[in-house]
N, C-alpha and C positions, 0 to 999 in steps of 0.2 A: 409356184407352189413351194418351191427350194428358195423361198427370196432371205427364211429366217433361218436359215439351217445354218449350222455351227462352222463348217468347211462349204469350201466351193471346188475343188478340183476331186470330182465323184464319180465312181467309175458306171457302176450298177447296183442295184436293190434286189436283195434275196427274200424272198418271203417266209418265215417262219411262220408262222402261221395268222388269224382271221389278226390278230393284236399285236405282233412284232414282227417289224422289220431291221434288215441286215442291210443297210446303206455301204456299201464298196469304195474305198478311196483311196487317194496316195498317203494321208495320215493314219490309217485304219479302218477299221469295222467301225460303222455306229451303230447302235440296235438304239431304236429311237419304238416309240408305240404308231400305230398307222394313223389312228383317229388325229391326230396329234398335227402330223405330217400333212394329212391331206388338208388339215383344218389352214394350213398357213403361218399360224403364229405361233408363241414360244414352245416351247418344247422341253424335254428332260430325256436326255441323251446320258447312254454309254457308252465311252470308248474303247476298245480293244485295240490295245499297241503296241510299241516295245515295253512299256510299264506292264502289260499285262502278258505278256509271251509273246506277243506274235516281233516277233527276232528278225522281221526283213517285209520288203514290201511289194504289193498283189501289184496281179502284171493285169495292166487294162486291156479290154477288149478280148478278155479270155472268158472262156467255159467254165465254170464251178457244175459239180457235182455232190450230188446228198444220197446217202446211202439213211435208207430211211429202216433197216432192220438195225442197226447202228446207232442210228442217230446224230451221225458224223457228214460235215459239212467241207467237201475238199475244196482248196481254193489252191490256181496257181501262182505262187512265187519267183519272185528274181531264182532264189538259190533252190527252190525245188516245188515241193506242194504242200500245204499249212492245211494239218485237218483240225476242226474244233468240233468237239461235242457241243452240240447247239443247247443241250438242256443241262451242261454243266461247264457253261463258260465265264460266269460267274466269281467272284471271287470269295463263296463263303465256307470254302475249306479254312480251316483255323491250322496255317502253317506258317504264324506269327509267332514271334515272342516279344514281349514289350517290358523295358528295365529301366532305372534310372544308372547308368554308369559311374557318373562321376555326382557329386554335390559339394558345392562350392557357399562358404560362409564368407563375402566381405572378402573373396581371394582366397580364402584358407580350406583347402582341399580337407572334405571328412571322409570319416570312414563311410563304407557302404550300408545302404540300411536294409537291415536283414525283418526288421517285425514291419514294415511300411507305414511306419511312422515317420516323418522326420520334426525335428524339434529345431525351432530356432529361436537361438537366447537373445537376451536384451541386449542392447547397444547395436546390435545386426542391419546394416539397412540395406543390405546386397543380398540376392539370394541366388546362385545360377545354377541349374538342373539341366545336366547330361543326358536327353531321353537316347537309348538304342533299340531298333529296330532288328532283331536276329530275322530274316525274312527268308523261309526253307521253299519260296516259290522262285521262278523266272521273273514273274511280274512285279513291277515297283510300285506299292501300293501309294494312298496318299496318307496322311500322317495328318493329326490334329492333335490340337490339346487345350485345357480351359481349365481356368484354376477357378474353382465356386468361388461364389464369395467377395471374387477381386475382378475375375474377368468379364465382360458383357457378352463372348459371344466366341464362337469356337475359332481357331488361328490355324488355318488346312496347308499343308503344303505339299508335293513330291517328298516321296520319302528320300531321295539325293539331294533336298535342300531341306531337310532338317538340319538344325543346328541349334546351340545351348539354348537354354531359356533363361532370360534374368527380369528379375520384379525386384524393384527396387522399395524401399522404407512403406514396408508392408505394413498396416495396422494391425493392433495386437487381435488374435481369433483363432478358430479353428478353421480351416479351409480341407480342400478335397482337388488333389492336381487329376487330374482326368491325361489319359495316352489310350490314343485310340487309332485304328485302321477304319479309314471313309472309303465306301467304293470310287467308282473313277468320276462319277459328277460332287464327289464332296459332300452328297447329302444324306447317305446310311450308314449308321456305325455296323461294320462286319465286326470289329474285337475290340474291346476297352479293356485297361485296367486302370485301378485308380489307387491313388496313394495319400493316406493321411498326414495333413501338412500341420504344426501348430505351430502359433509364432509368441513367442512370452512378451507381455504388455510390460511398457517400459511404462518408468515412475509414473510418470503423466496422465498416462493412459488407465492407471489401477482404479478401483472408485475411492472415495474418498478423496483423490487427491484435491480436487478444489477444495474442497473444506481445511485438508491438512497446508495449501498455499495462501487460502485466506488469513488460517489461523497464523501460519508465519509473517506474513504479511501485517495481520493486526498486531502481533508481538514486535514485529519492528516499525509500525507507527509510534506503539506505543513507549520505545526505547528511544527512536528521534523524542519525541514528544517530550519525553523524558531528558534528555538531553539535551536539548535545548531551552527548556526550564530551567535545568541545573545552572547551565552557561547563564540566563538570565539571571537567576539567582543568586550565584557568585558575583556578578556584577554587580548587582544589586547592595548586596555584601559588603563588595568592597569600599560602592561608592557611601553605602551606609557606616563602612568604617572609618573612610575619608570627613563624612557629617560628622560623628560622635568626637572624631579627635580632632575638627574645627571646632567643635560648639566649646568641646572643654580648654582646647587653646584661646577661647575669645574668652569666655566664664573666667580663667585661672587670668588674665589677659586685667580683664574688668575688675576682679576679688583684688588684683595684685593691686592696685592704686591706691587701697586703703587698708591695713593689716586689721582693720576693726573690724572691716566689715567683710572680713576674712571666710570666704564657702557660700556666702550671701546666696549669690547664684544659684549654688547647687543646693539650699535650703526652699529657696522659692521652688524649684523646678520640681522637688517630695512635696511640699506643700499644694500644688499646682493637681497633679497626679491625683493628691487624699480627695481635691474637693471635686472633680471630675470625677471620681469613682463615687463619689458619697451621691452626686446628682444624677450618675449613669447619661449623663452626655450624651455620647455614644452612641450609634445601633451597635447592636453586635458582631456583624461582620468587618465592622470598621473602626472595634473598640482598641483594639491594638497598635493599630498604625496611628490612630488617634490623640493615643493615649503619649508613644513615644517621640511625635513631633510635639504634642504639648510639652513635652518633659525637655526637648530641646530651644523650643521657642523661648521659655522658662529659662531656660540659663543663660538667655543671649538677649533676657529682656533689658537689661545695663550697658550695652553695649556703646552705646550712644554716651555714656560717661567719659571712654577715652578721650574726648576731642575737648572735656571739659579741664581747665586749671587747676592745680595744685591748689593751689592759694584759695577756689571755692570750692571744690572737691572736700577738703579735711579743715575745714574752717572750722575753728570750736566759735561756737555762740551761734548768735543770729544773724543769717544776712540778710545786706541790706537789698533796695527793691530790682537794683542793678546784679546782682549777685545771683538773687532765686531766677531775675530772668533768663540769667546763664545757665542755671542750674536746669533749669524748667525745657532748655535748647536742647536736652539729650534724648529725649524721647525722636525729635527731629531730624536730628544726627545720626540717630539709631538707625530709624525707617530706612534713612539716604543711605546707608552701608550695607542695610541688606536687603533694599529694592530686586537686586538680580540675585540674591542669594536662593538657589532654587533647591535644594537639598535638604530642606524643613520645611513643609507646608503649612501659611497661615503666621510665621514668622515675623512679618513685618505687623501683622495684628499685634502681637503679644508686645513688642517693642514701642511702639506709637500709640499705643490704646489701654497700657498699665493703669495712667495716673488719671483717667476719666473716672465721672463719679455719677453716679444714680442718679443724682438730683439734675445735672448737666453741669455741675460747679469747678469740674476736673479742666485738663489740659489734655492737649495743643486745642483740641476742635469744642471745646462744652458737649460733648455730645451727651444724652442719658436715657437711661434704662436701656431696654434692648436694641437701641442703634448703636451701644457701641458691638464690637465683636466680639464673640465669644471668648476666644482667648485670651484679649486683653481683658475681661471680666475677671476672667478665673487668675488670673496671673496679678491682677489689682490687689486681691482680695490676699492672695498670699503674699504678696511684697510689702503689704499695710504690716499682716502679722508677722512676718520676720524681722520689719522697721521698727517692731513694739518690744520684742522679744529676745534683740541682741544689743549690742552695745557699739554707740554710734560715739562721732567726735563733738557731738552736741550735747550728749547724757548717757545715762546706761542704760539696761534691757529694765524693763519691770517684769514683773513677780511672772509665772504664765497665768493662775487663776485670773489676775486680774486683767494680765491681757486679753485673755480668749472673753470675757466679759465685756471689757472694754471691744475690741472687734463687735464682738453681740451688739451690743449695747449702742453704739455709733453708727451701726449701719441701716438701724432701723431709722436711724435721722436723717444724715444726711449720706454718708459714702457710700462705697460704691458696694451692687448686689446686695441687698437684704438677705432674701432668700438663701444665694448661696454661702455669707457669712456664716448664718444661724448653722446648715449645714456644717460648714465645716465647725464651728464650734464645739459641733455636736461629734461629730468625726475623733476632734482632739480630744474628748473628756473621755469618749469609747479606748481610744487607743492608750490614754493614762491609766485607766481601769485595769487594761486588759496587761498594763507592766505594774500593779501593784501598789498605786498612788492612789485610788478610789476616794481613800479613806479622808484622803486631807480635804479640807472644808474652802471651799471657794465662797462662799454666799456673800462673806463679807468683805469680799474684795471692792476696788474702787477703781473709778479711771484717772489715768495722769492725769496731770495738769499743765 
């Protein structure tokens, strides 16, 4: 019957009455229920001890006596006779006081808290609570406590092995610390009191802040992003300033071999640009980039001259068939020096594909109409009219009306681009207009001869 019972060294069983019983032992009184008892199995036990007054221990195989106008239950003692009132042995006198002593922040001792509030601020991840027990009985009660919120389940101890409480990197909230008196099986509160906890939500935890982290976060994408454009772009910069002052060292490079044909270069490369704009070339997102490798390919369409002779270079008169063929080698020469030139795209077109013509009658390749490249078309057509329009060691510049006629006029025959000739003719009569020249009369102009 005794096989589940909490102790084994038991003296005697007093009956209180048809529902509780007083089990006698060397650790104390149990008052245990009888149903319970006879049944065999677990049980819900109280014990009456030194924690609860009894201050010394029943002597076995002694007499107890119950004084039933009293209600008092004598039992013998080592050091004399232990009476309990059997129907106030209980422990629900309220001869508790329950406090927090001490409160400790992260180590740093606060003052006491008088309204039972305590407040704990940001950056805090220590929290350690001082509970005291003032206890105005014999008995050692047992002690519990649970903090809502954070705790799953009550923490019981002797009230002589209470000690601090610490919760450590608490989430921000309100909470509710619970200090409470358990009878001696730990499962009825006799006294609580409870004390208001808040803990202030660090950055992280406030709302908003994902949005205010994203937002930072997109503001410093968007700065690399930023900055790392910039850095490409400087580069870009640079290496585009590296192009502009080769193109004009090779141009000034090219102009310099003959004092005639002095800017030549940089006349084609405006010429080059007008009829590209006049035909819109171009898409528009690529009118730009487009526009300023033609304008450089354009002045480095000559290029291929260096490698040609003085003596056929500024030849006055005509040369002979040995001569032009040298002459005719620079387009060749050209291509070959700026094969790896990669800092103008479309370059070696404009160089090797100038002196082609419509009909296929041009050089190096006979190529015509739209197989040659675009650049060497546009670049053709303006080097023809700059060759008509300045003054060469062969003859001088003629008149412009009759140039831009003659250009007209020729290229509907045989050279090169019709279409974009007429353009540009049309280009250059707009842009005379537009400086105050309208007035002078072209119609009667003629082509050399």
């Amino acid at each position: 019957m005794l096989d589940k019972f909490p102790y084994f060294n038991n003296y005697d069983i007093w009956v209180k009455d048809e529902d509780t019983l007083f089990v006698m032992s060397s650790a104390g009184i149990y008052v245990v229920e009888r149903d319970e008892l006879v049944a065999g199995g677990d049980m819900a036990w109280e014990l009456l001890d030194a924690r609860r007054g009894l201050g010394t221990s029943l002597t076995a195989n002694s007499w107890n006596w119950y004084n039933q106008g009293s209600g008092e239950l004598f039992l013998p003692c080592d050091t004399g006779v232990y009476i309990i009132d059997v129907e106030k042995y209980d422990s629900d006198v309220r001869s508790y006081r329950m406090q927090l002593a001490s409160v400790r922040l992260d180590g740093m001792l606060q003052p006491p808290i008088r309204t039972g509030v305590l407040t704990v601020g940001q950056g805090v991840s220590r929290v350690e609570l001082g509970p005291e027990i003032l206890n105005y009985t014999i008995q050692e009660p047992n002690v519990g406590w649970h903090l809502d919120g954070y705790d799953n389940q009550w923490t019981i101890v002797p009230q002589g092995s209470l000690n601090n409480i610490i919760y450590t990197n608490l989430p921000a909230g309100d909470y509710t610390f619970r200090l409470a008196i358990f009878d001696s099986a730990g499962e009825r509160v006799l006294e609580e009191r409870t004390f208001e906890l808040i803990k202030e939500g660090e950055i992280y935890e406030r709302p908003g802040f994902a949005v205010y982290m994203l937002l930072l976060l997109s503001l410093f994408l968007i700065w690399t992003t930023w900055f790392v454009v910039q850095r490409q772009l400087n580069k870009q910069q640079i290496k585009l300033n590296m192009a502009n002052e080769t193109v004009m060292a090779i141009a000034n490079a090219v102009d310099a071999r003959d004092v005639r044909t002095h800017q030549h270069s940089m006349r084609v490369a405006e010429y080059s640009v007008l009829i590209a704009q006049e035909m819109n070339c171009f898409k528009w997102w690529e009118r730009s980039r487009m526009l300023s490798n033609l304008r450089k390919a354009a002045q480095m369409h000559d290029i291929g001259k260096i490698g040609i002779p003085d003596n056929v270079l500024n030849k006055v008169g005509r040369l002979t068939d040995e001569e032009y063929a040298i002459m005719k080698s620079h387009v060749n020469r050209g291509s070959e020096i700026l094969k790896d030139f990669t800092l103008v795209e479309h370059v070696v077109d404009g160089t090797r594909y100038h002196h082609e013509r419509y009909d296929g009658r041009g050089y190096p390749d006979g190529l015509k109409g739209e197989e040659i490249p675009l650049f060497g078309r546009i670049i053709g057509v303006a080097d023809a009219f700059d060759a008509m329009t300045s003054n060469r060691v062969y003859r001088n510049s003629s008149w412009m009306p009759s140039s831009v006629w003659w250009t007209r006029a020729s290229s509907t025959r045989t050279p090169s681009m019709p279409r974009r000739a007429r353009r540009f003719s049309t280009r250059i009569r707009r842009h005379r207009r537009s400086c105050g020249e309208g007035s002078r009369r072209t119609g009667k102009s003629r082509p050399p001869r």
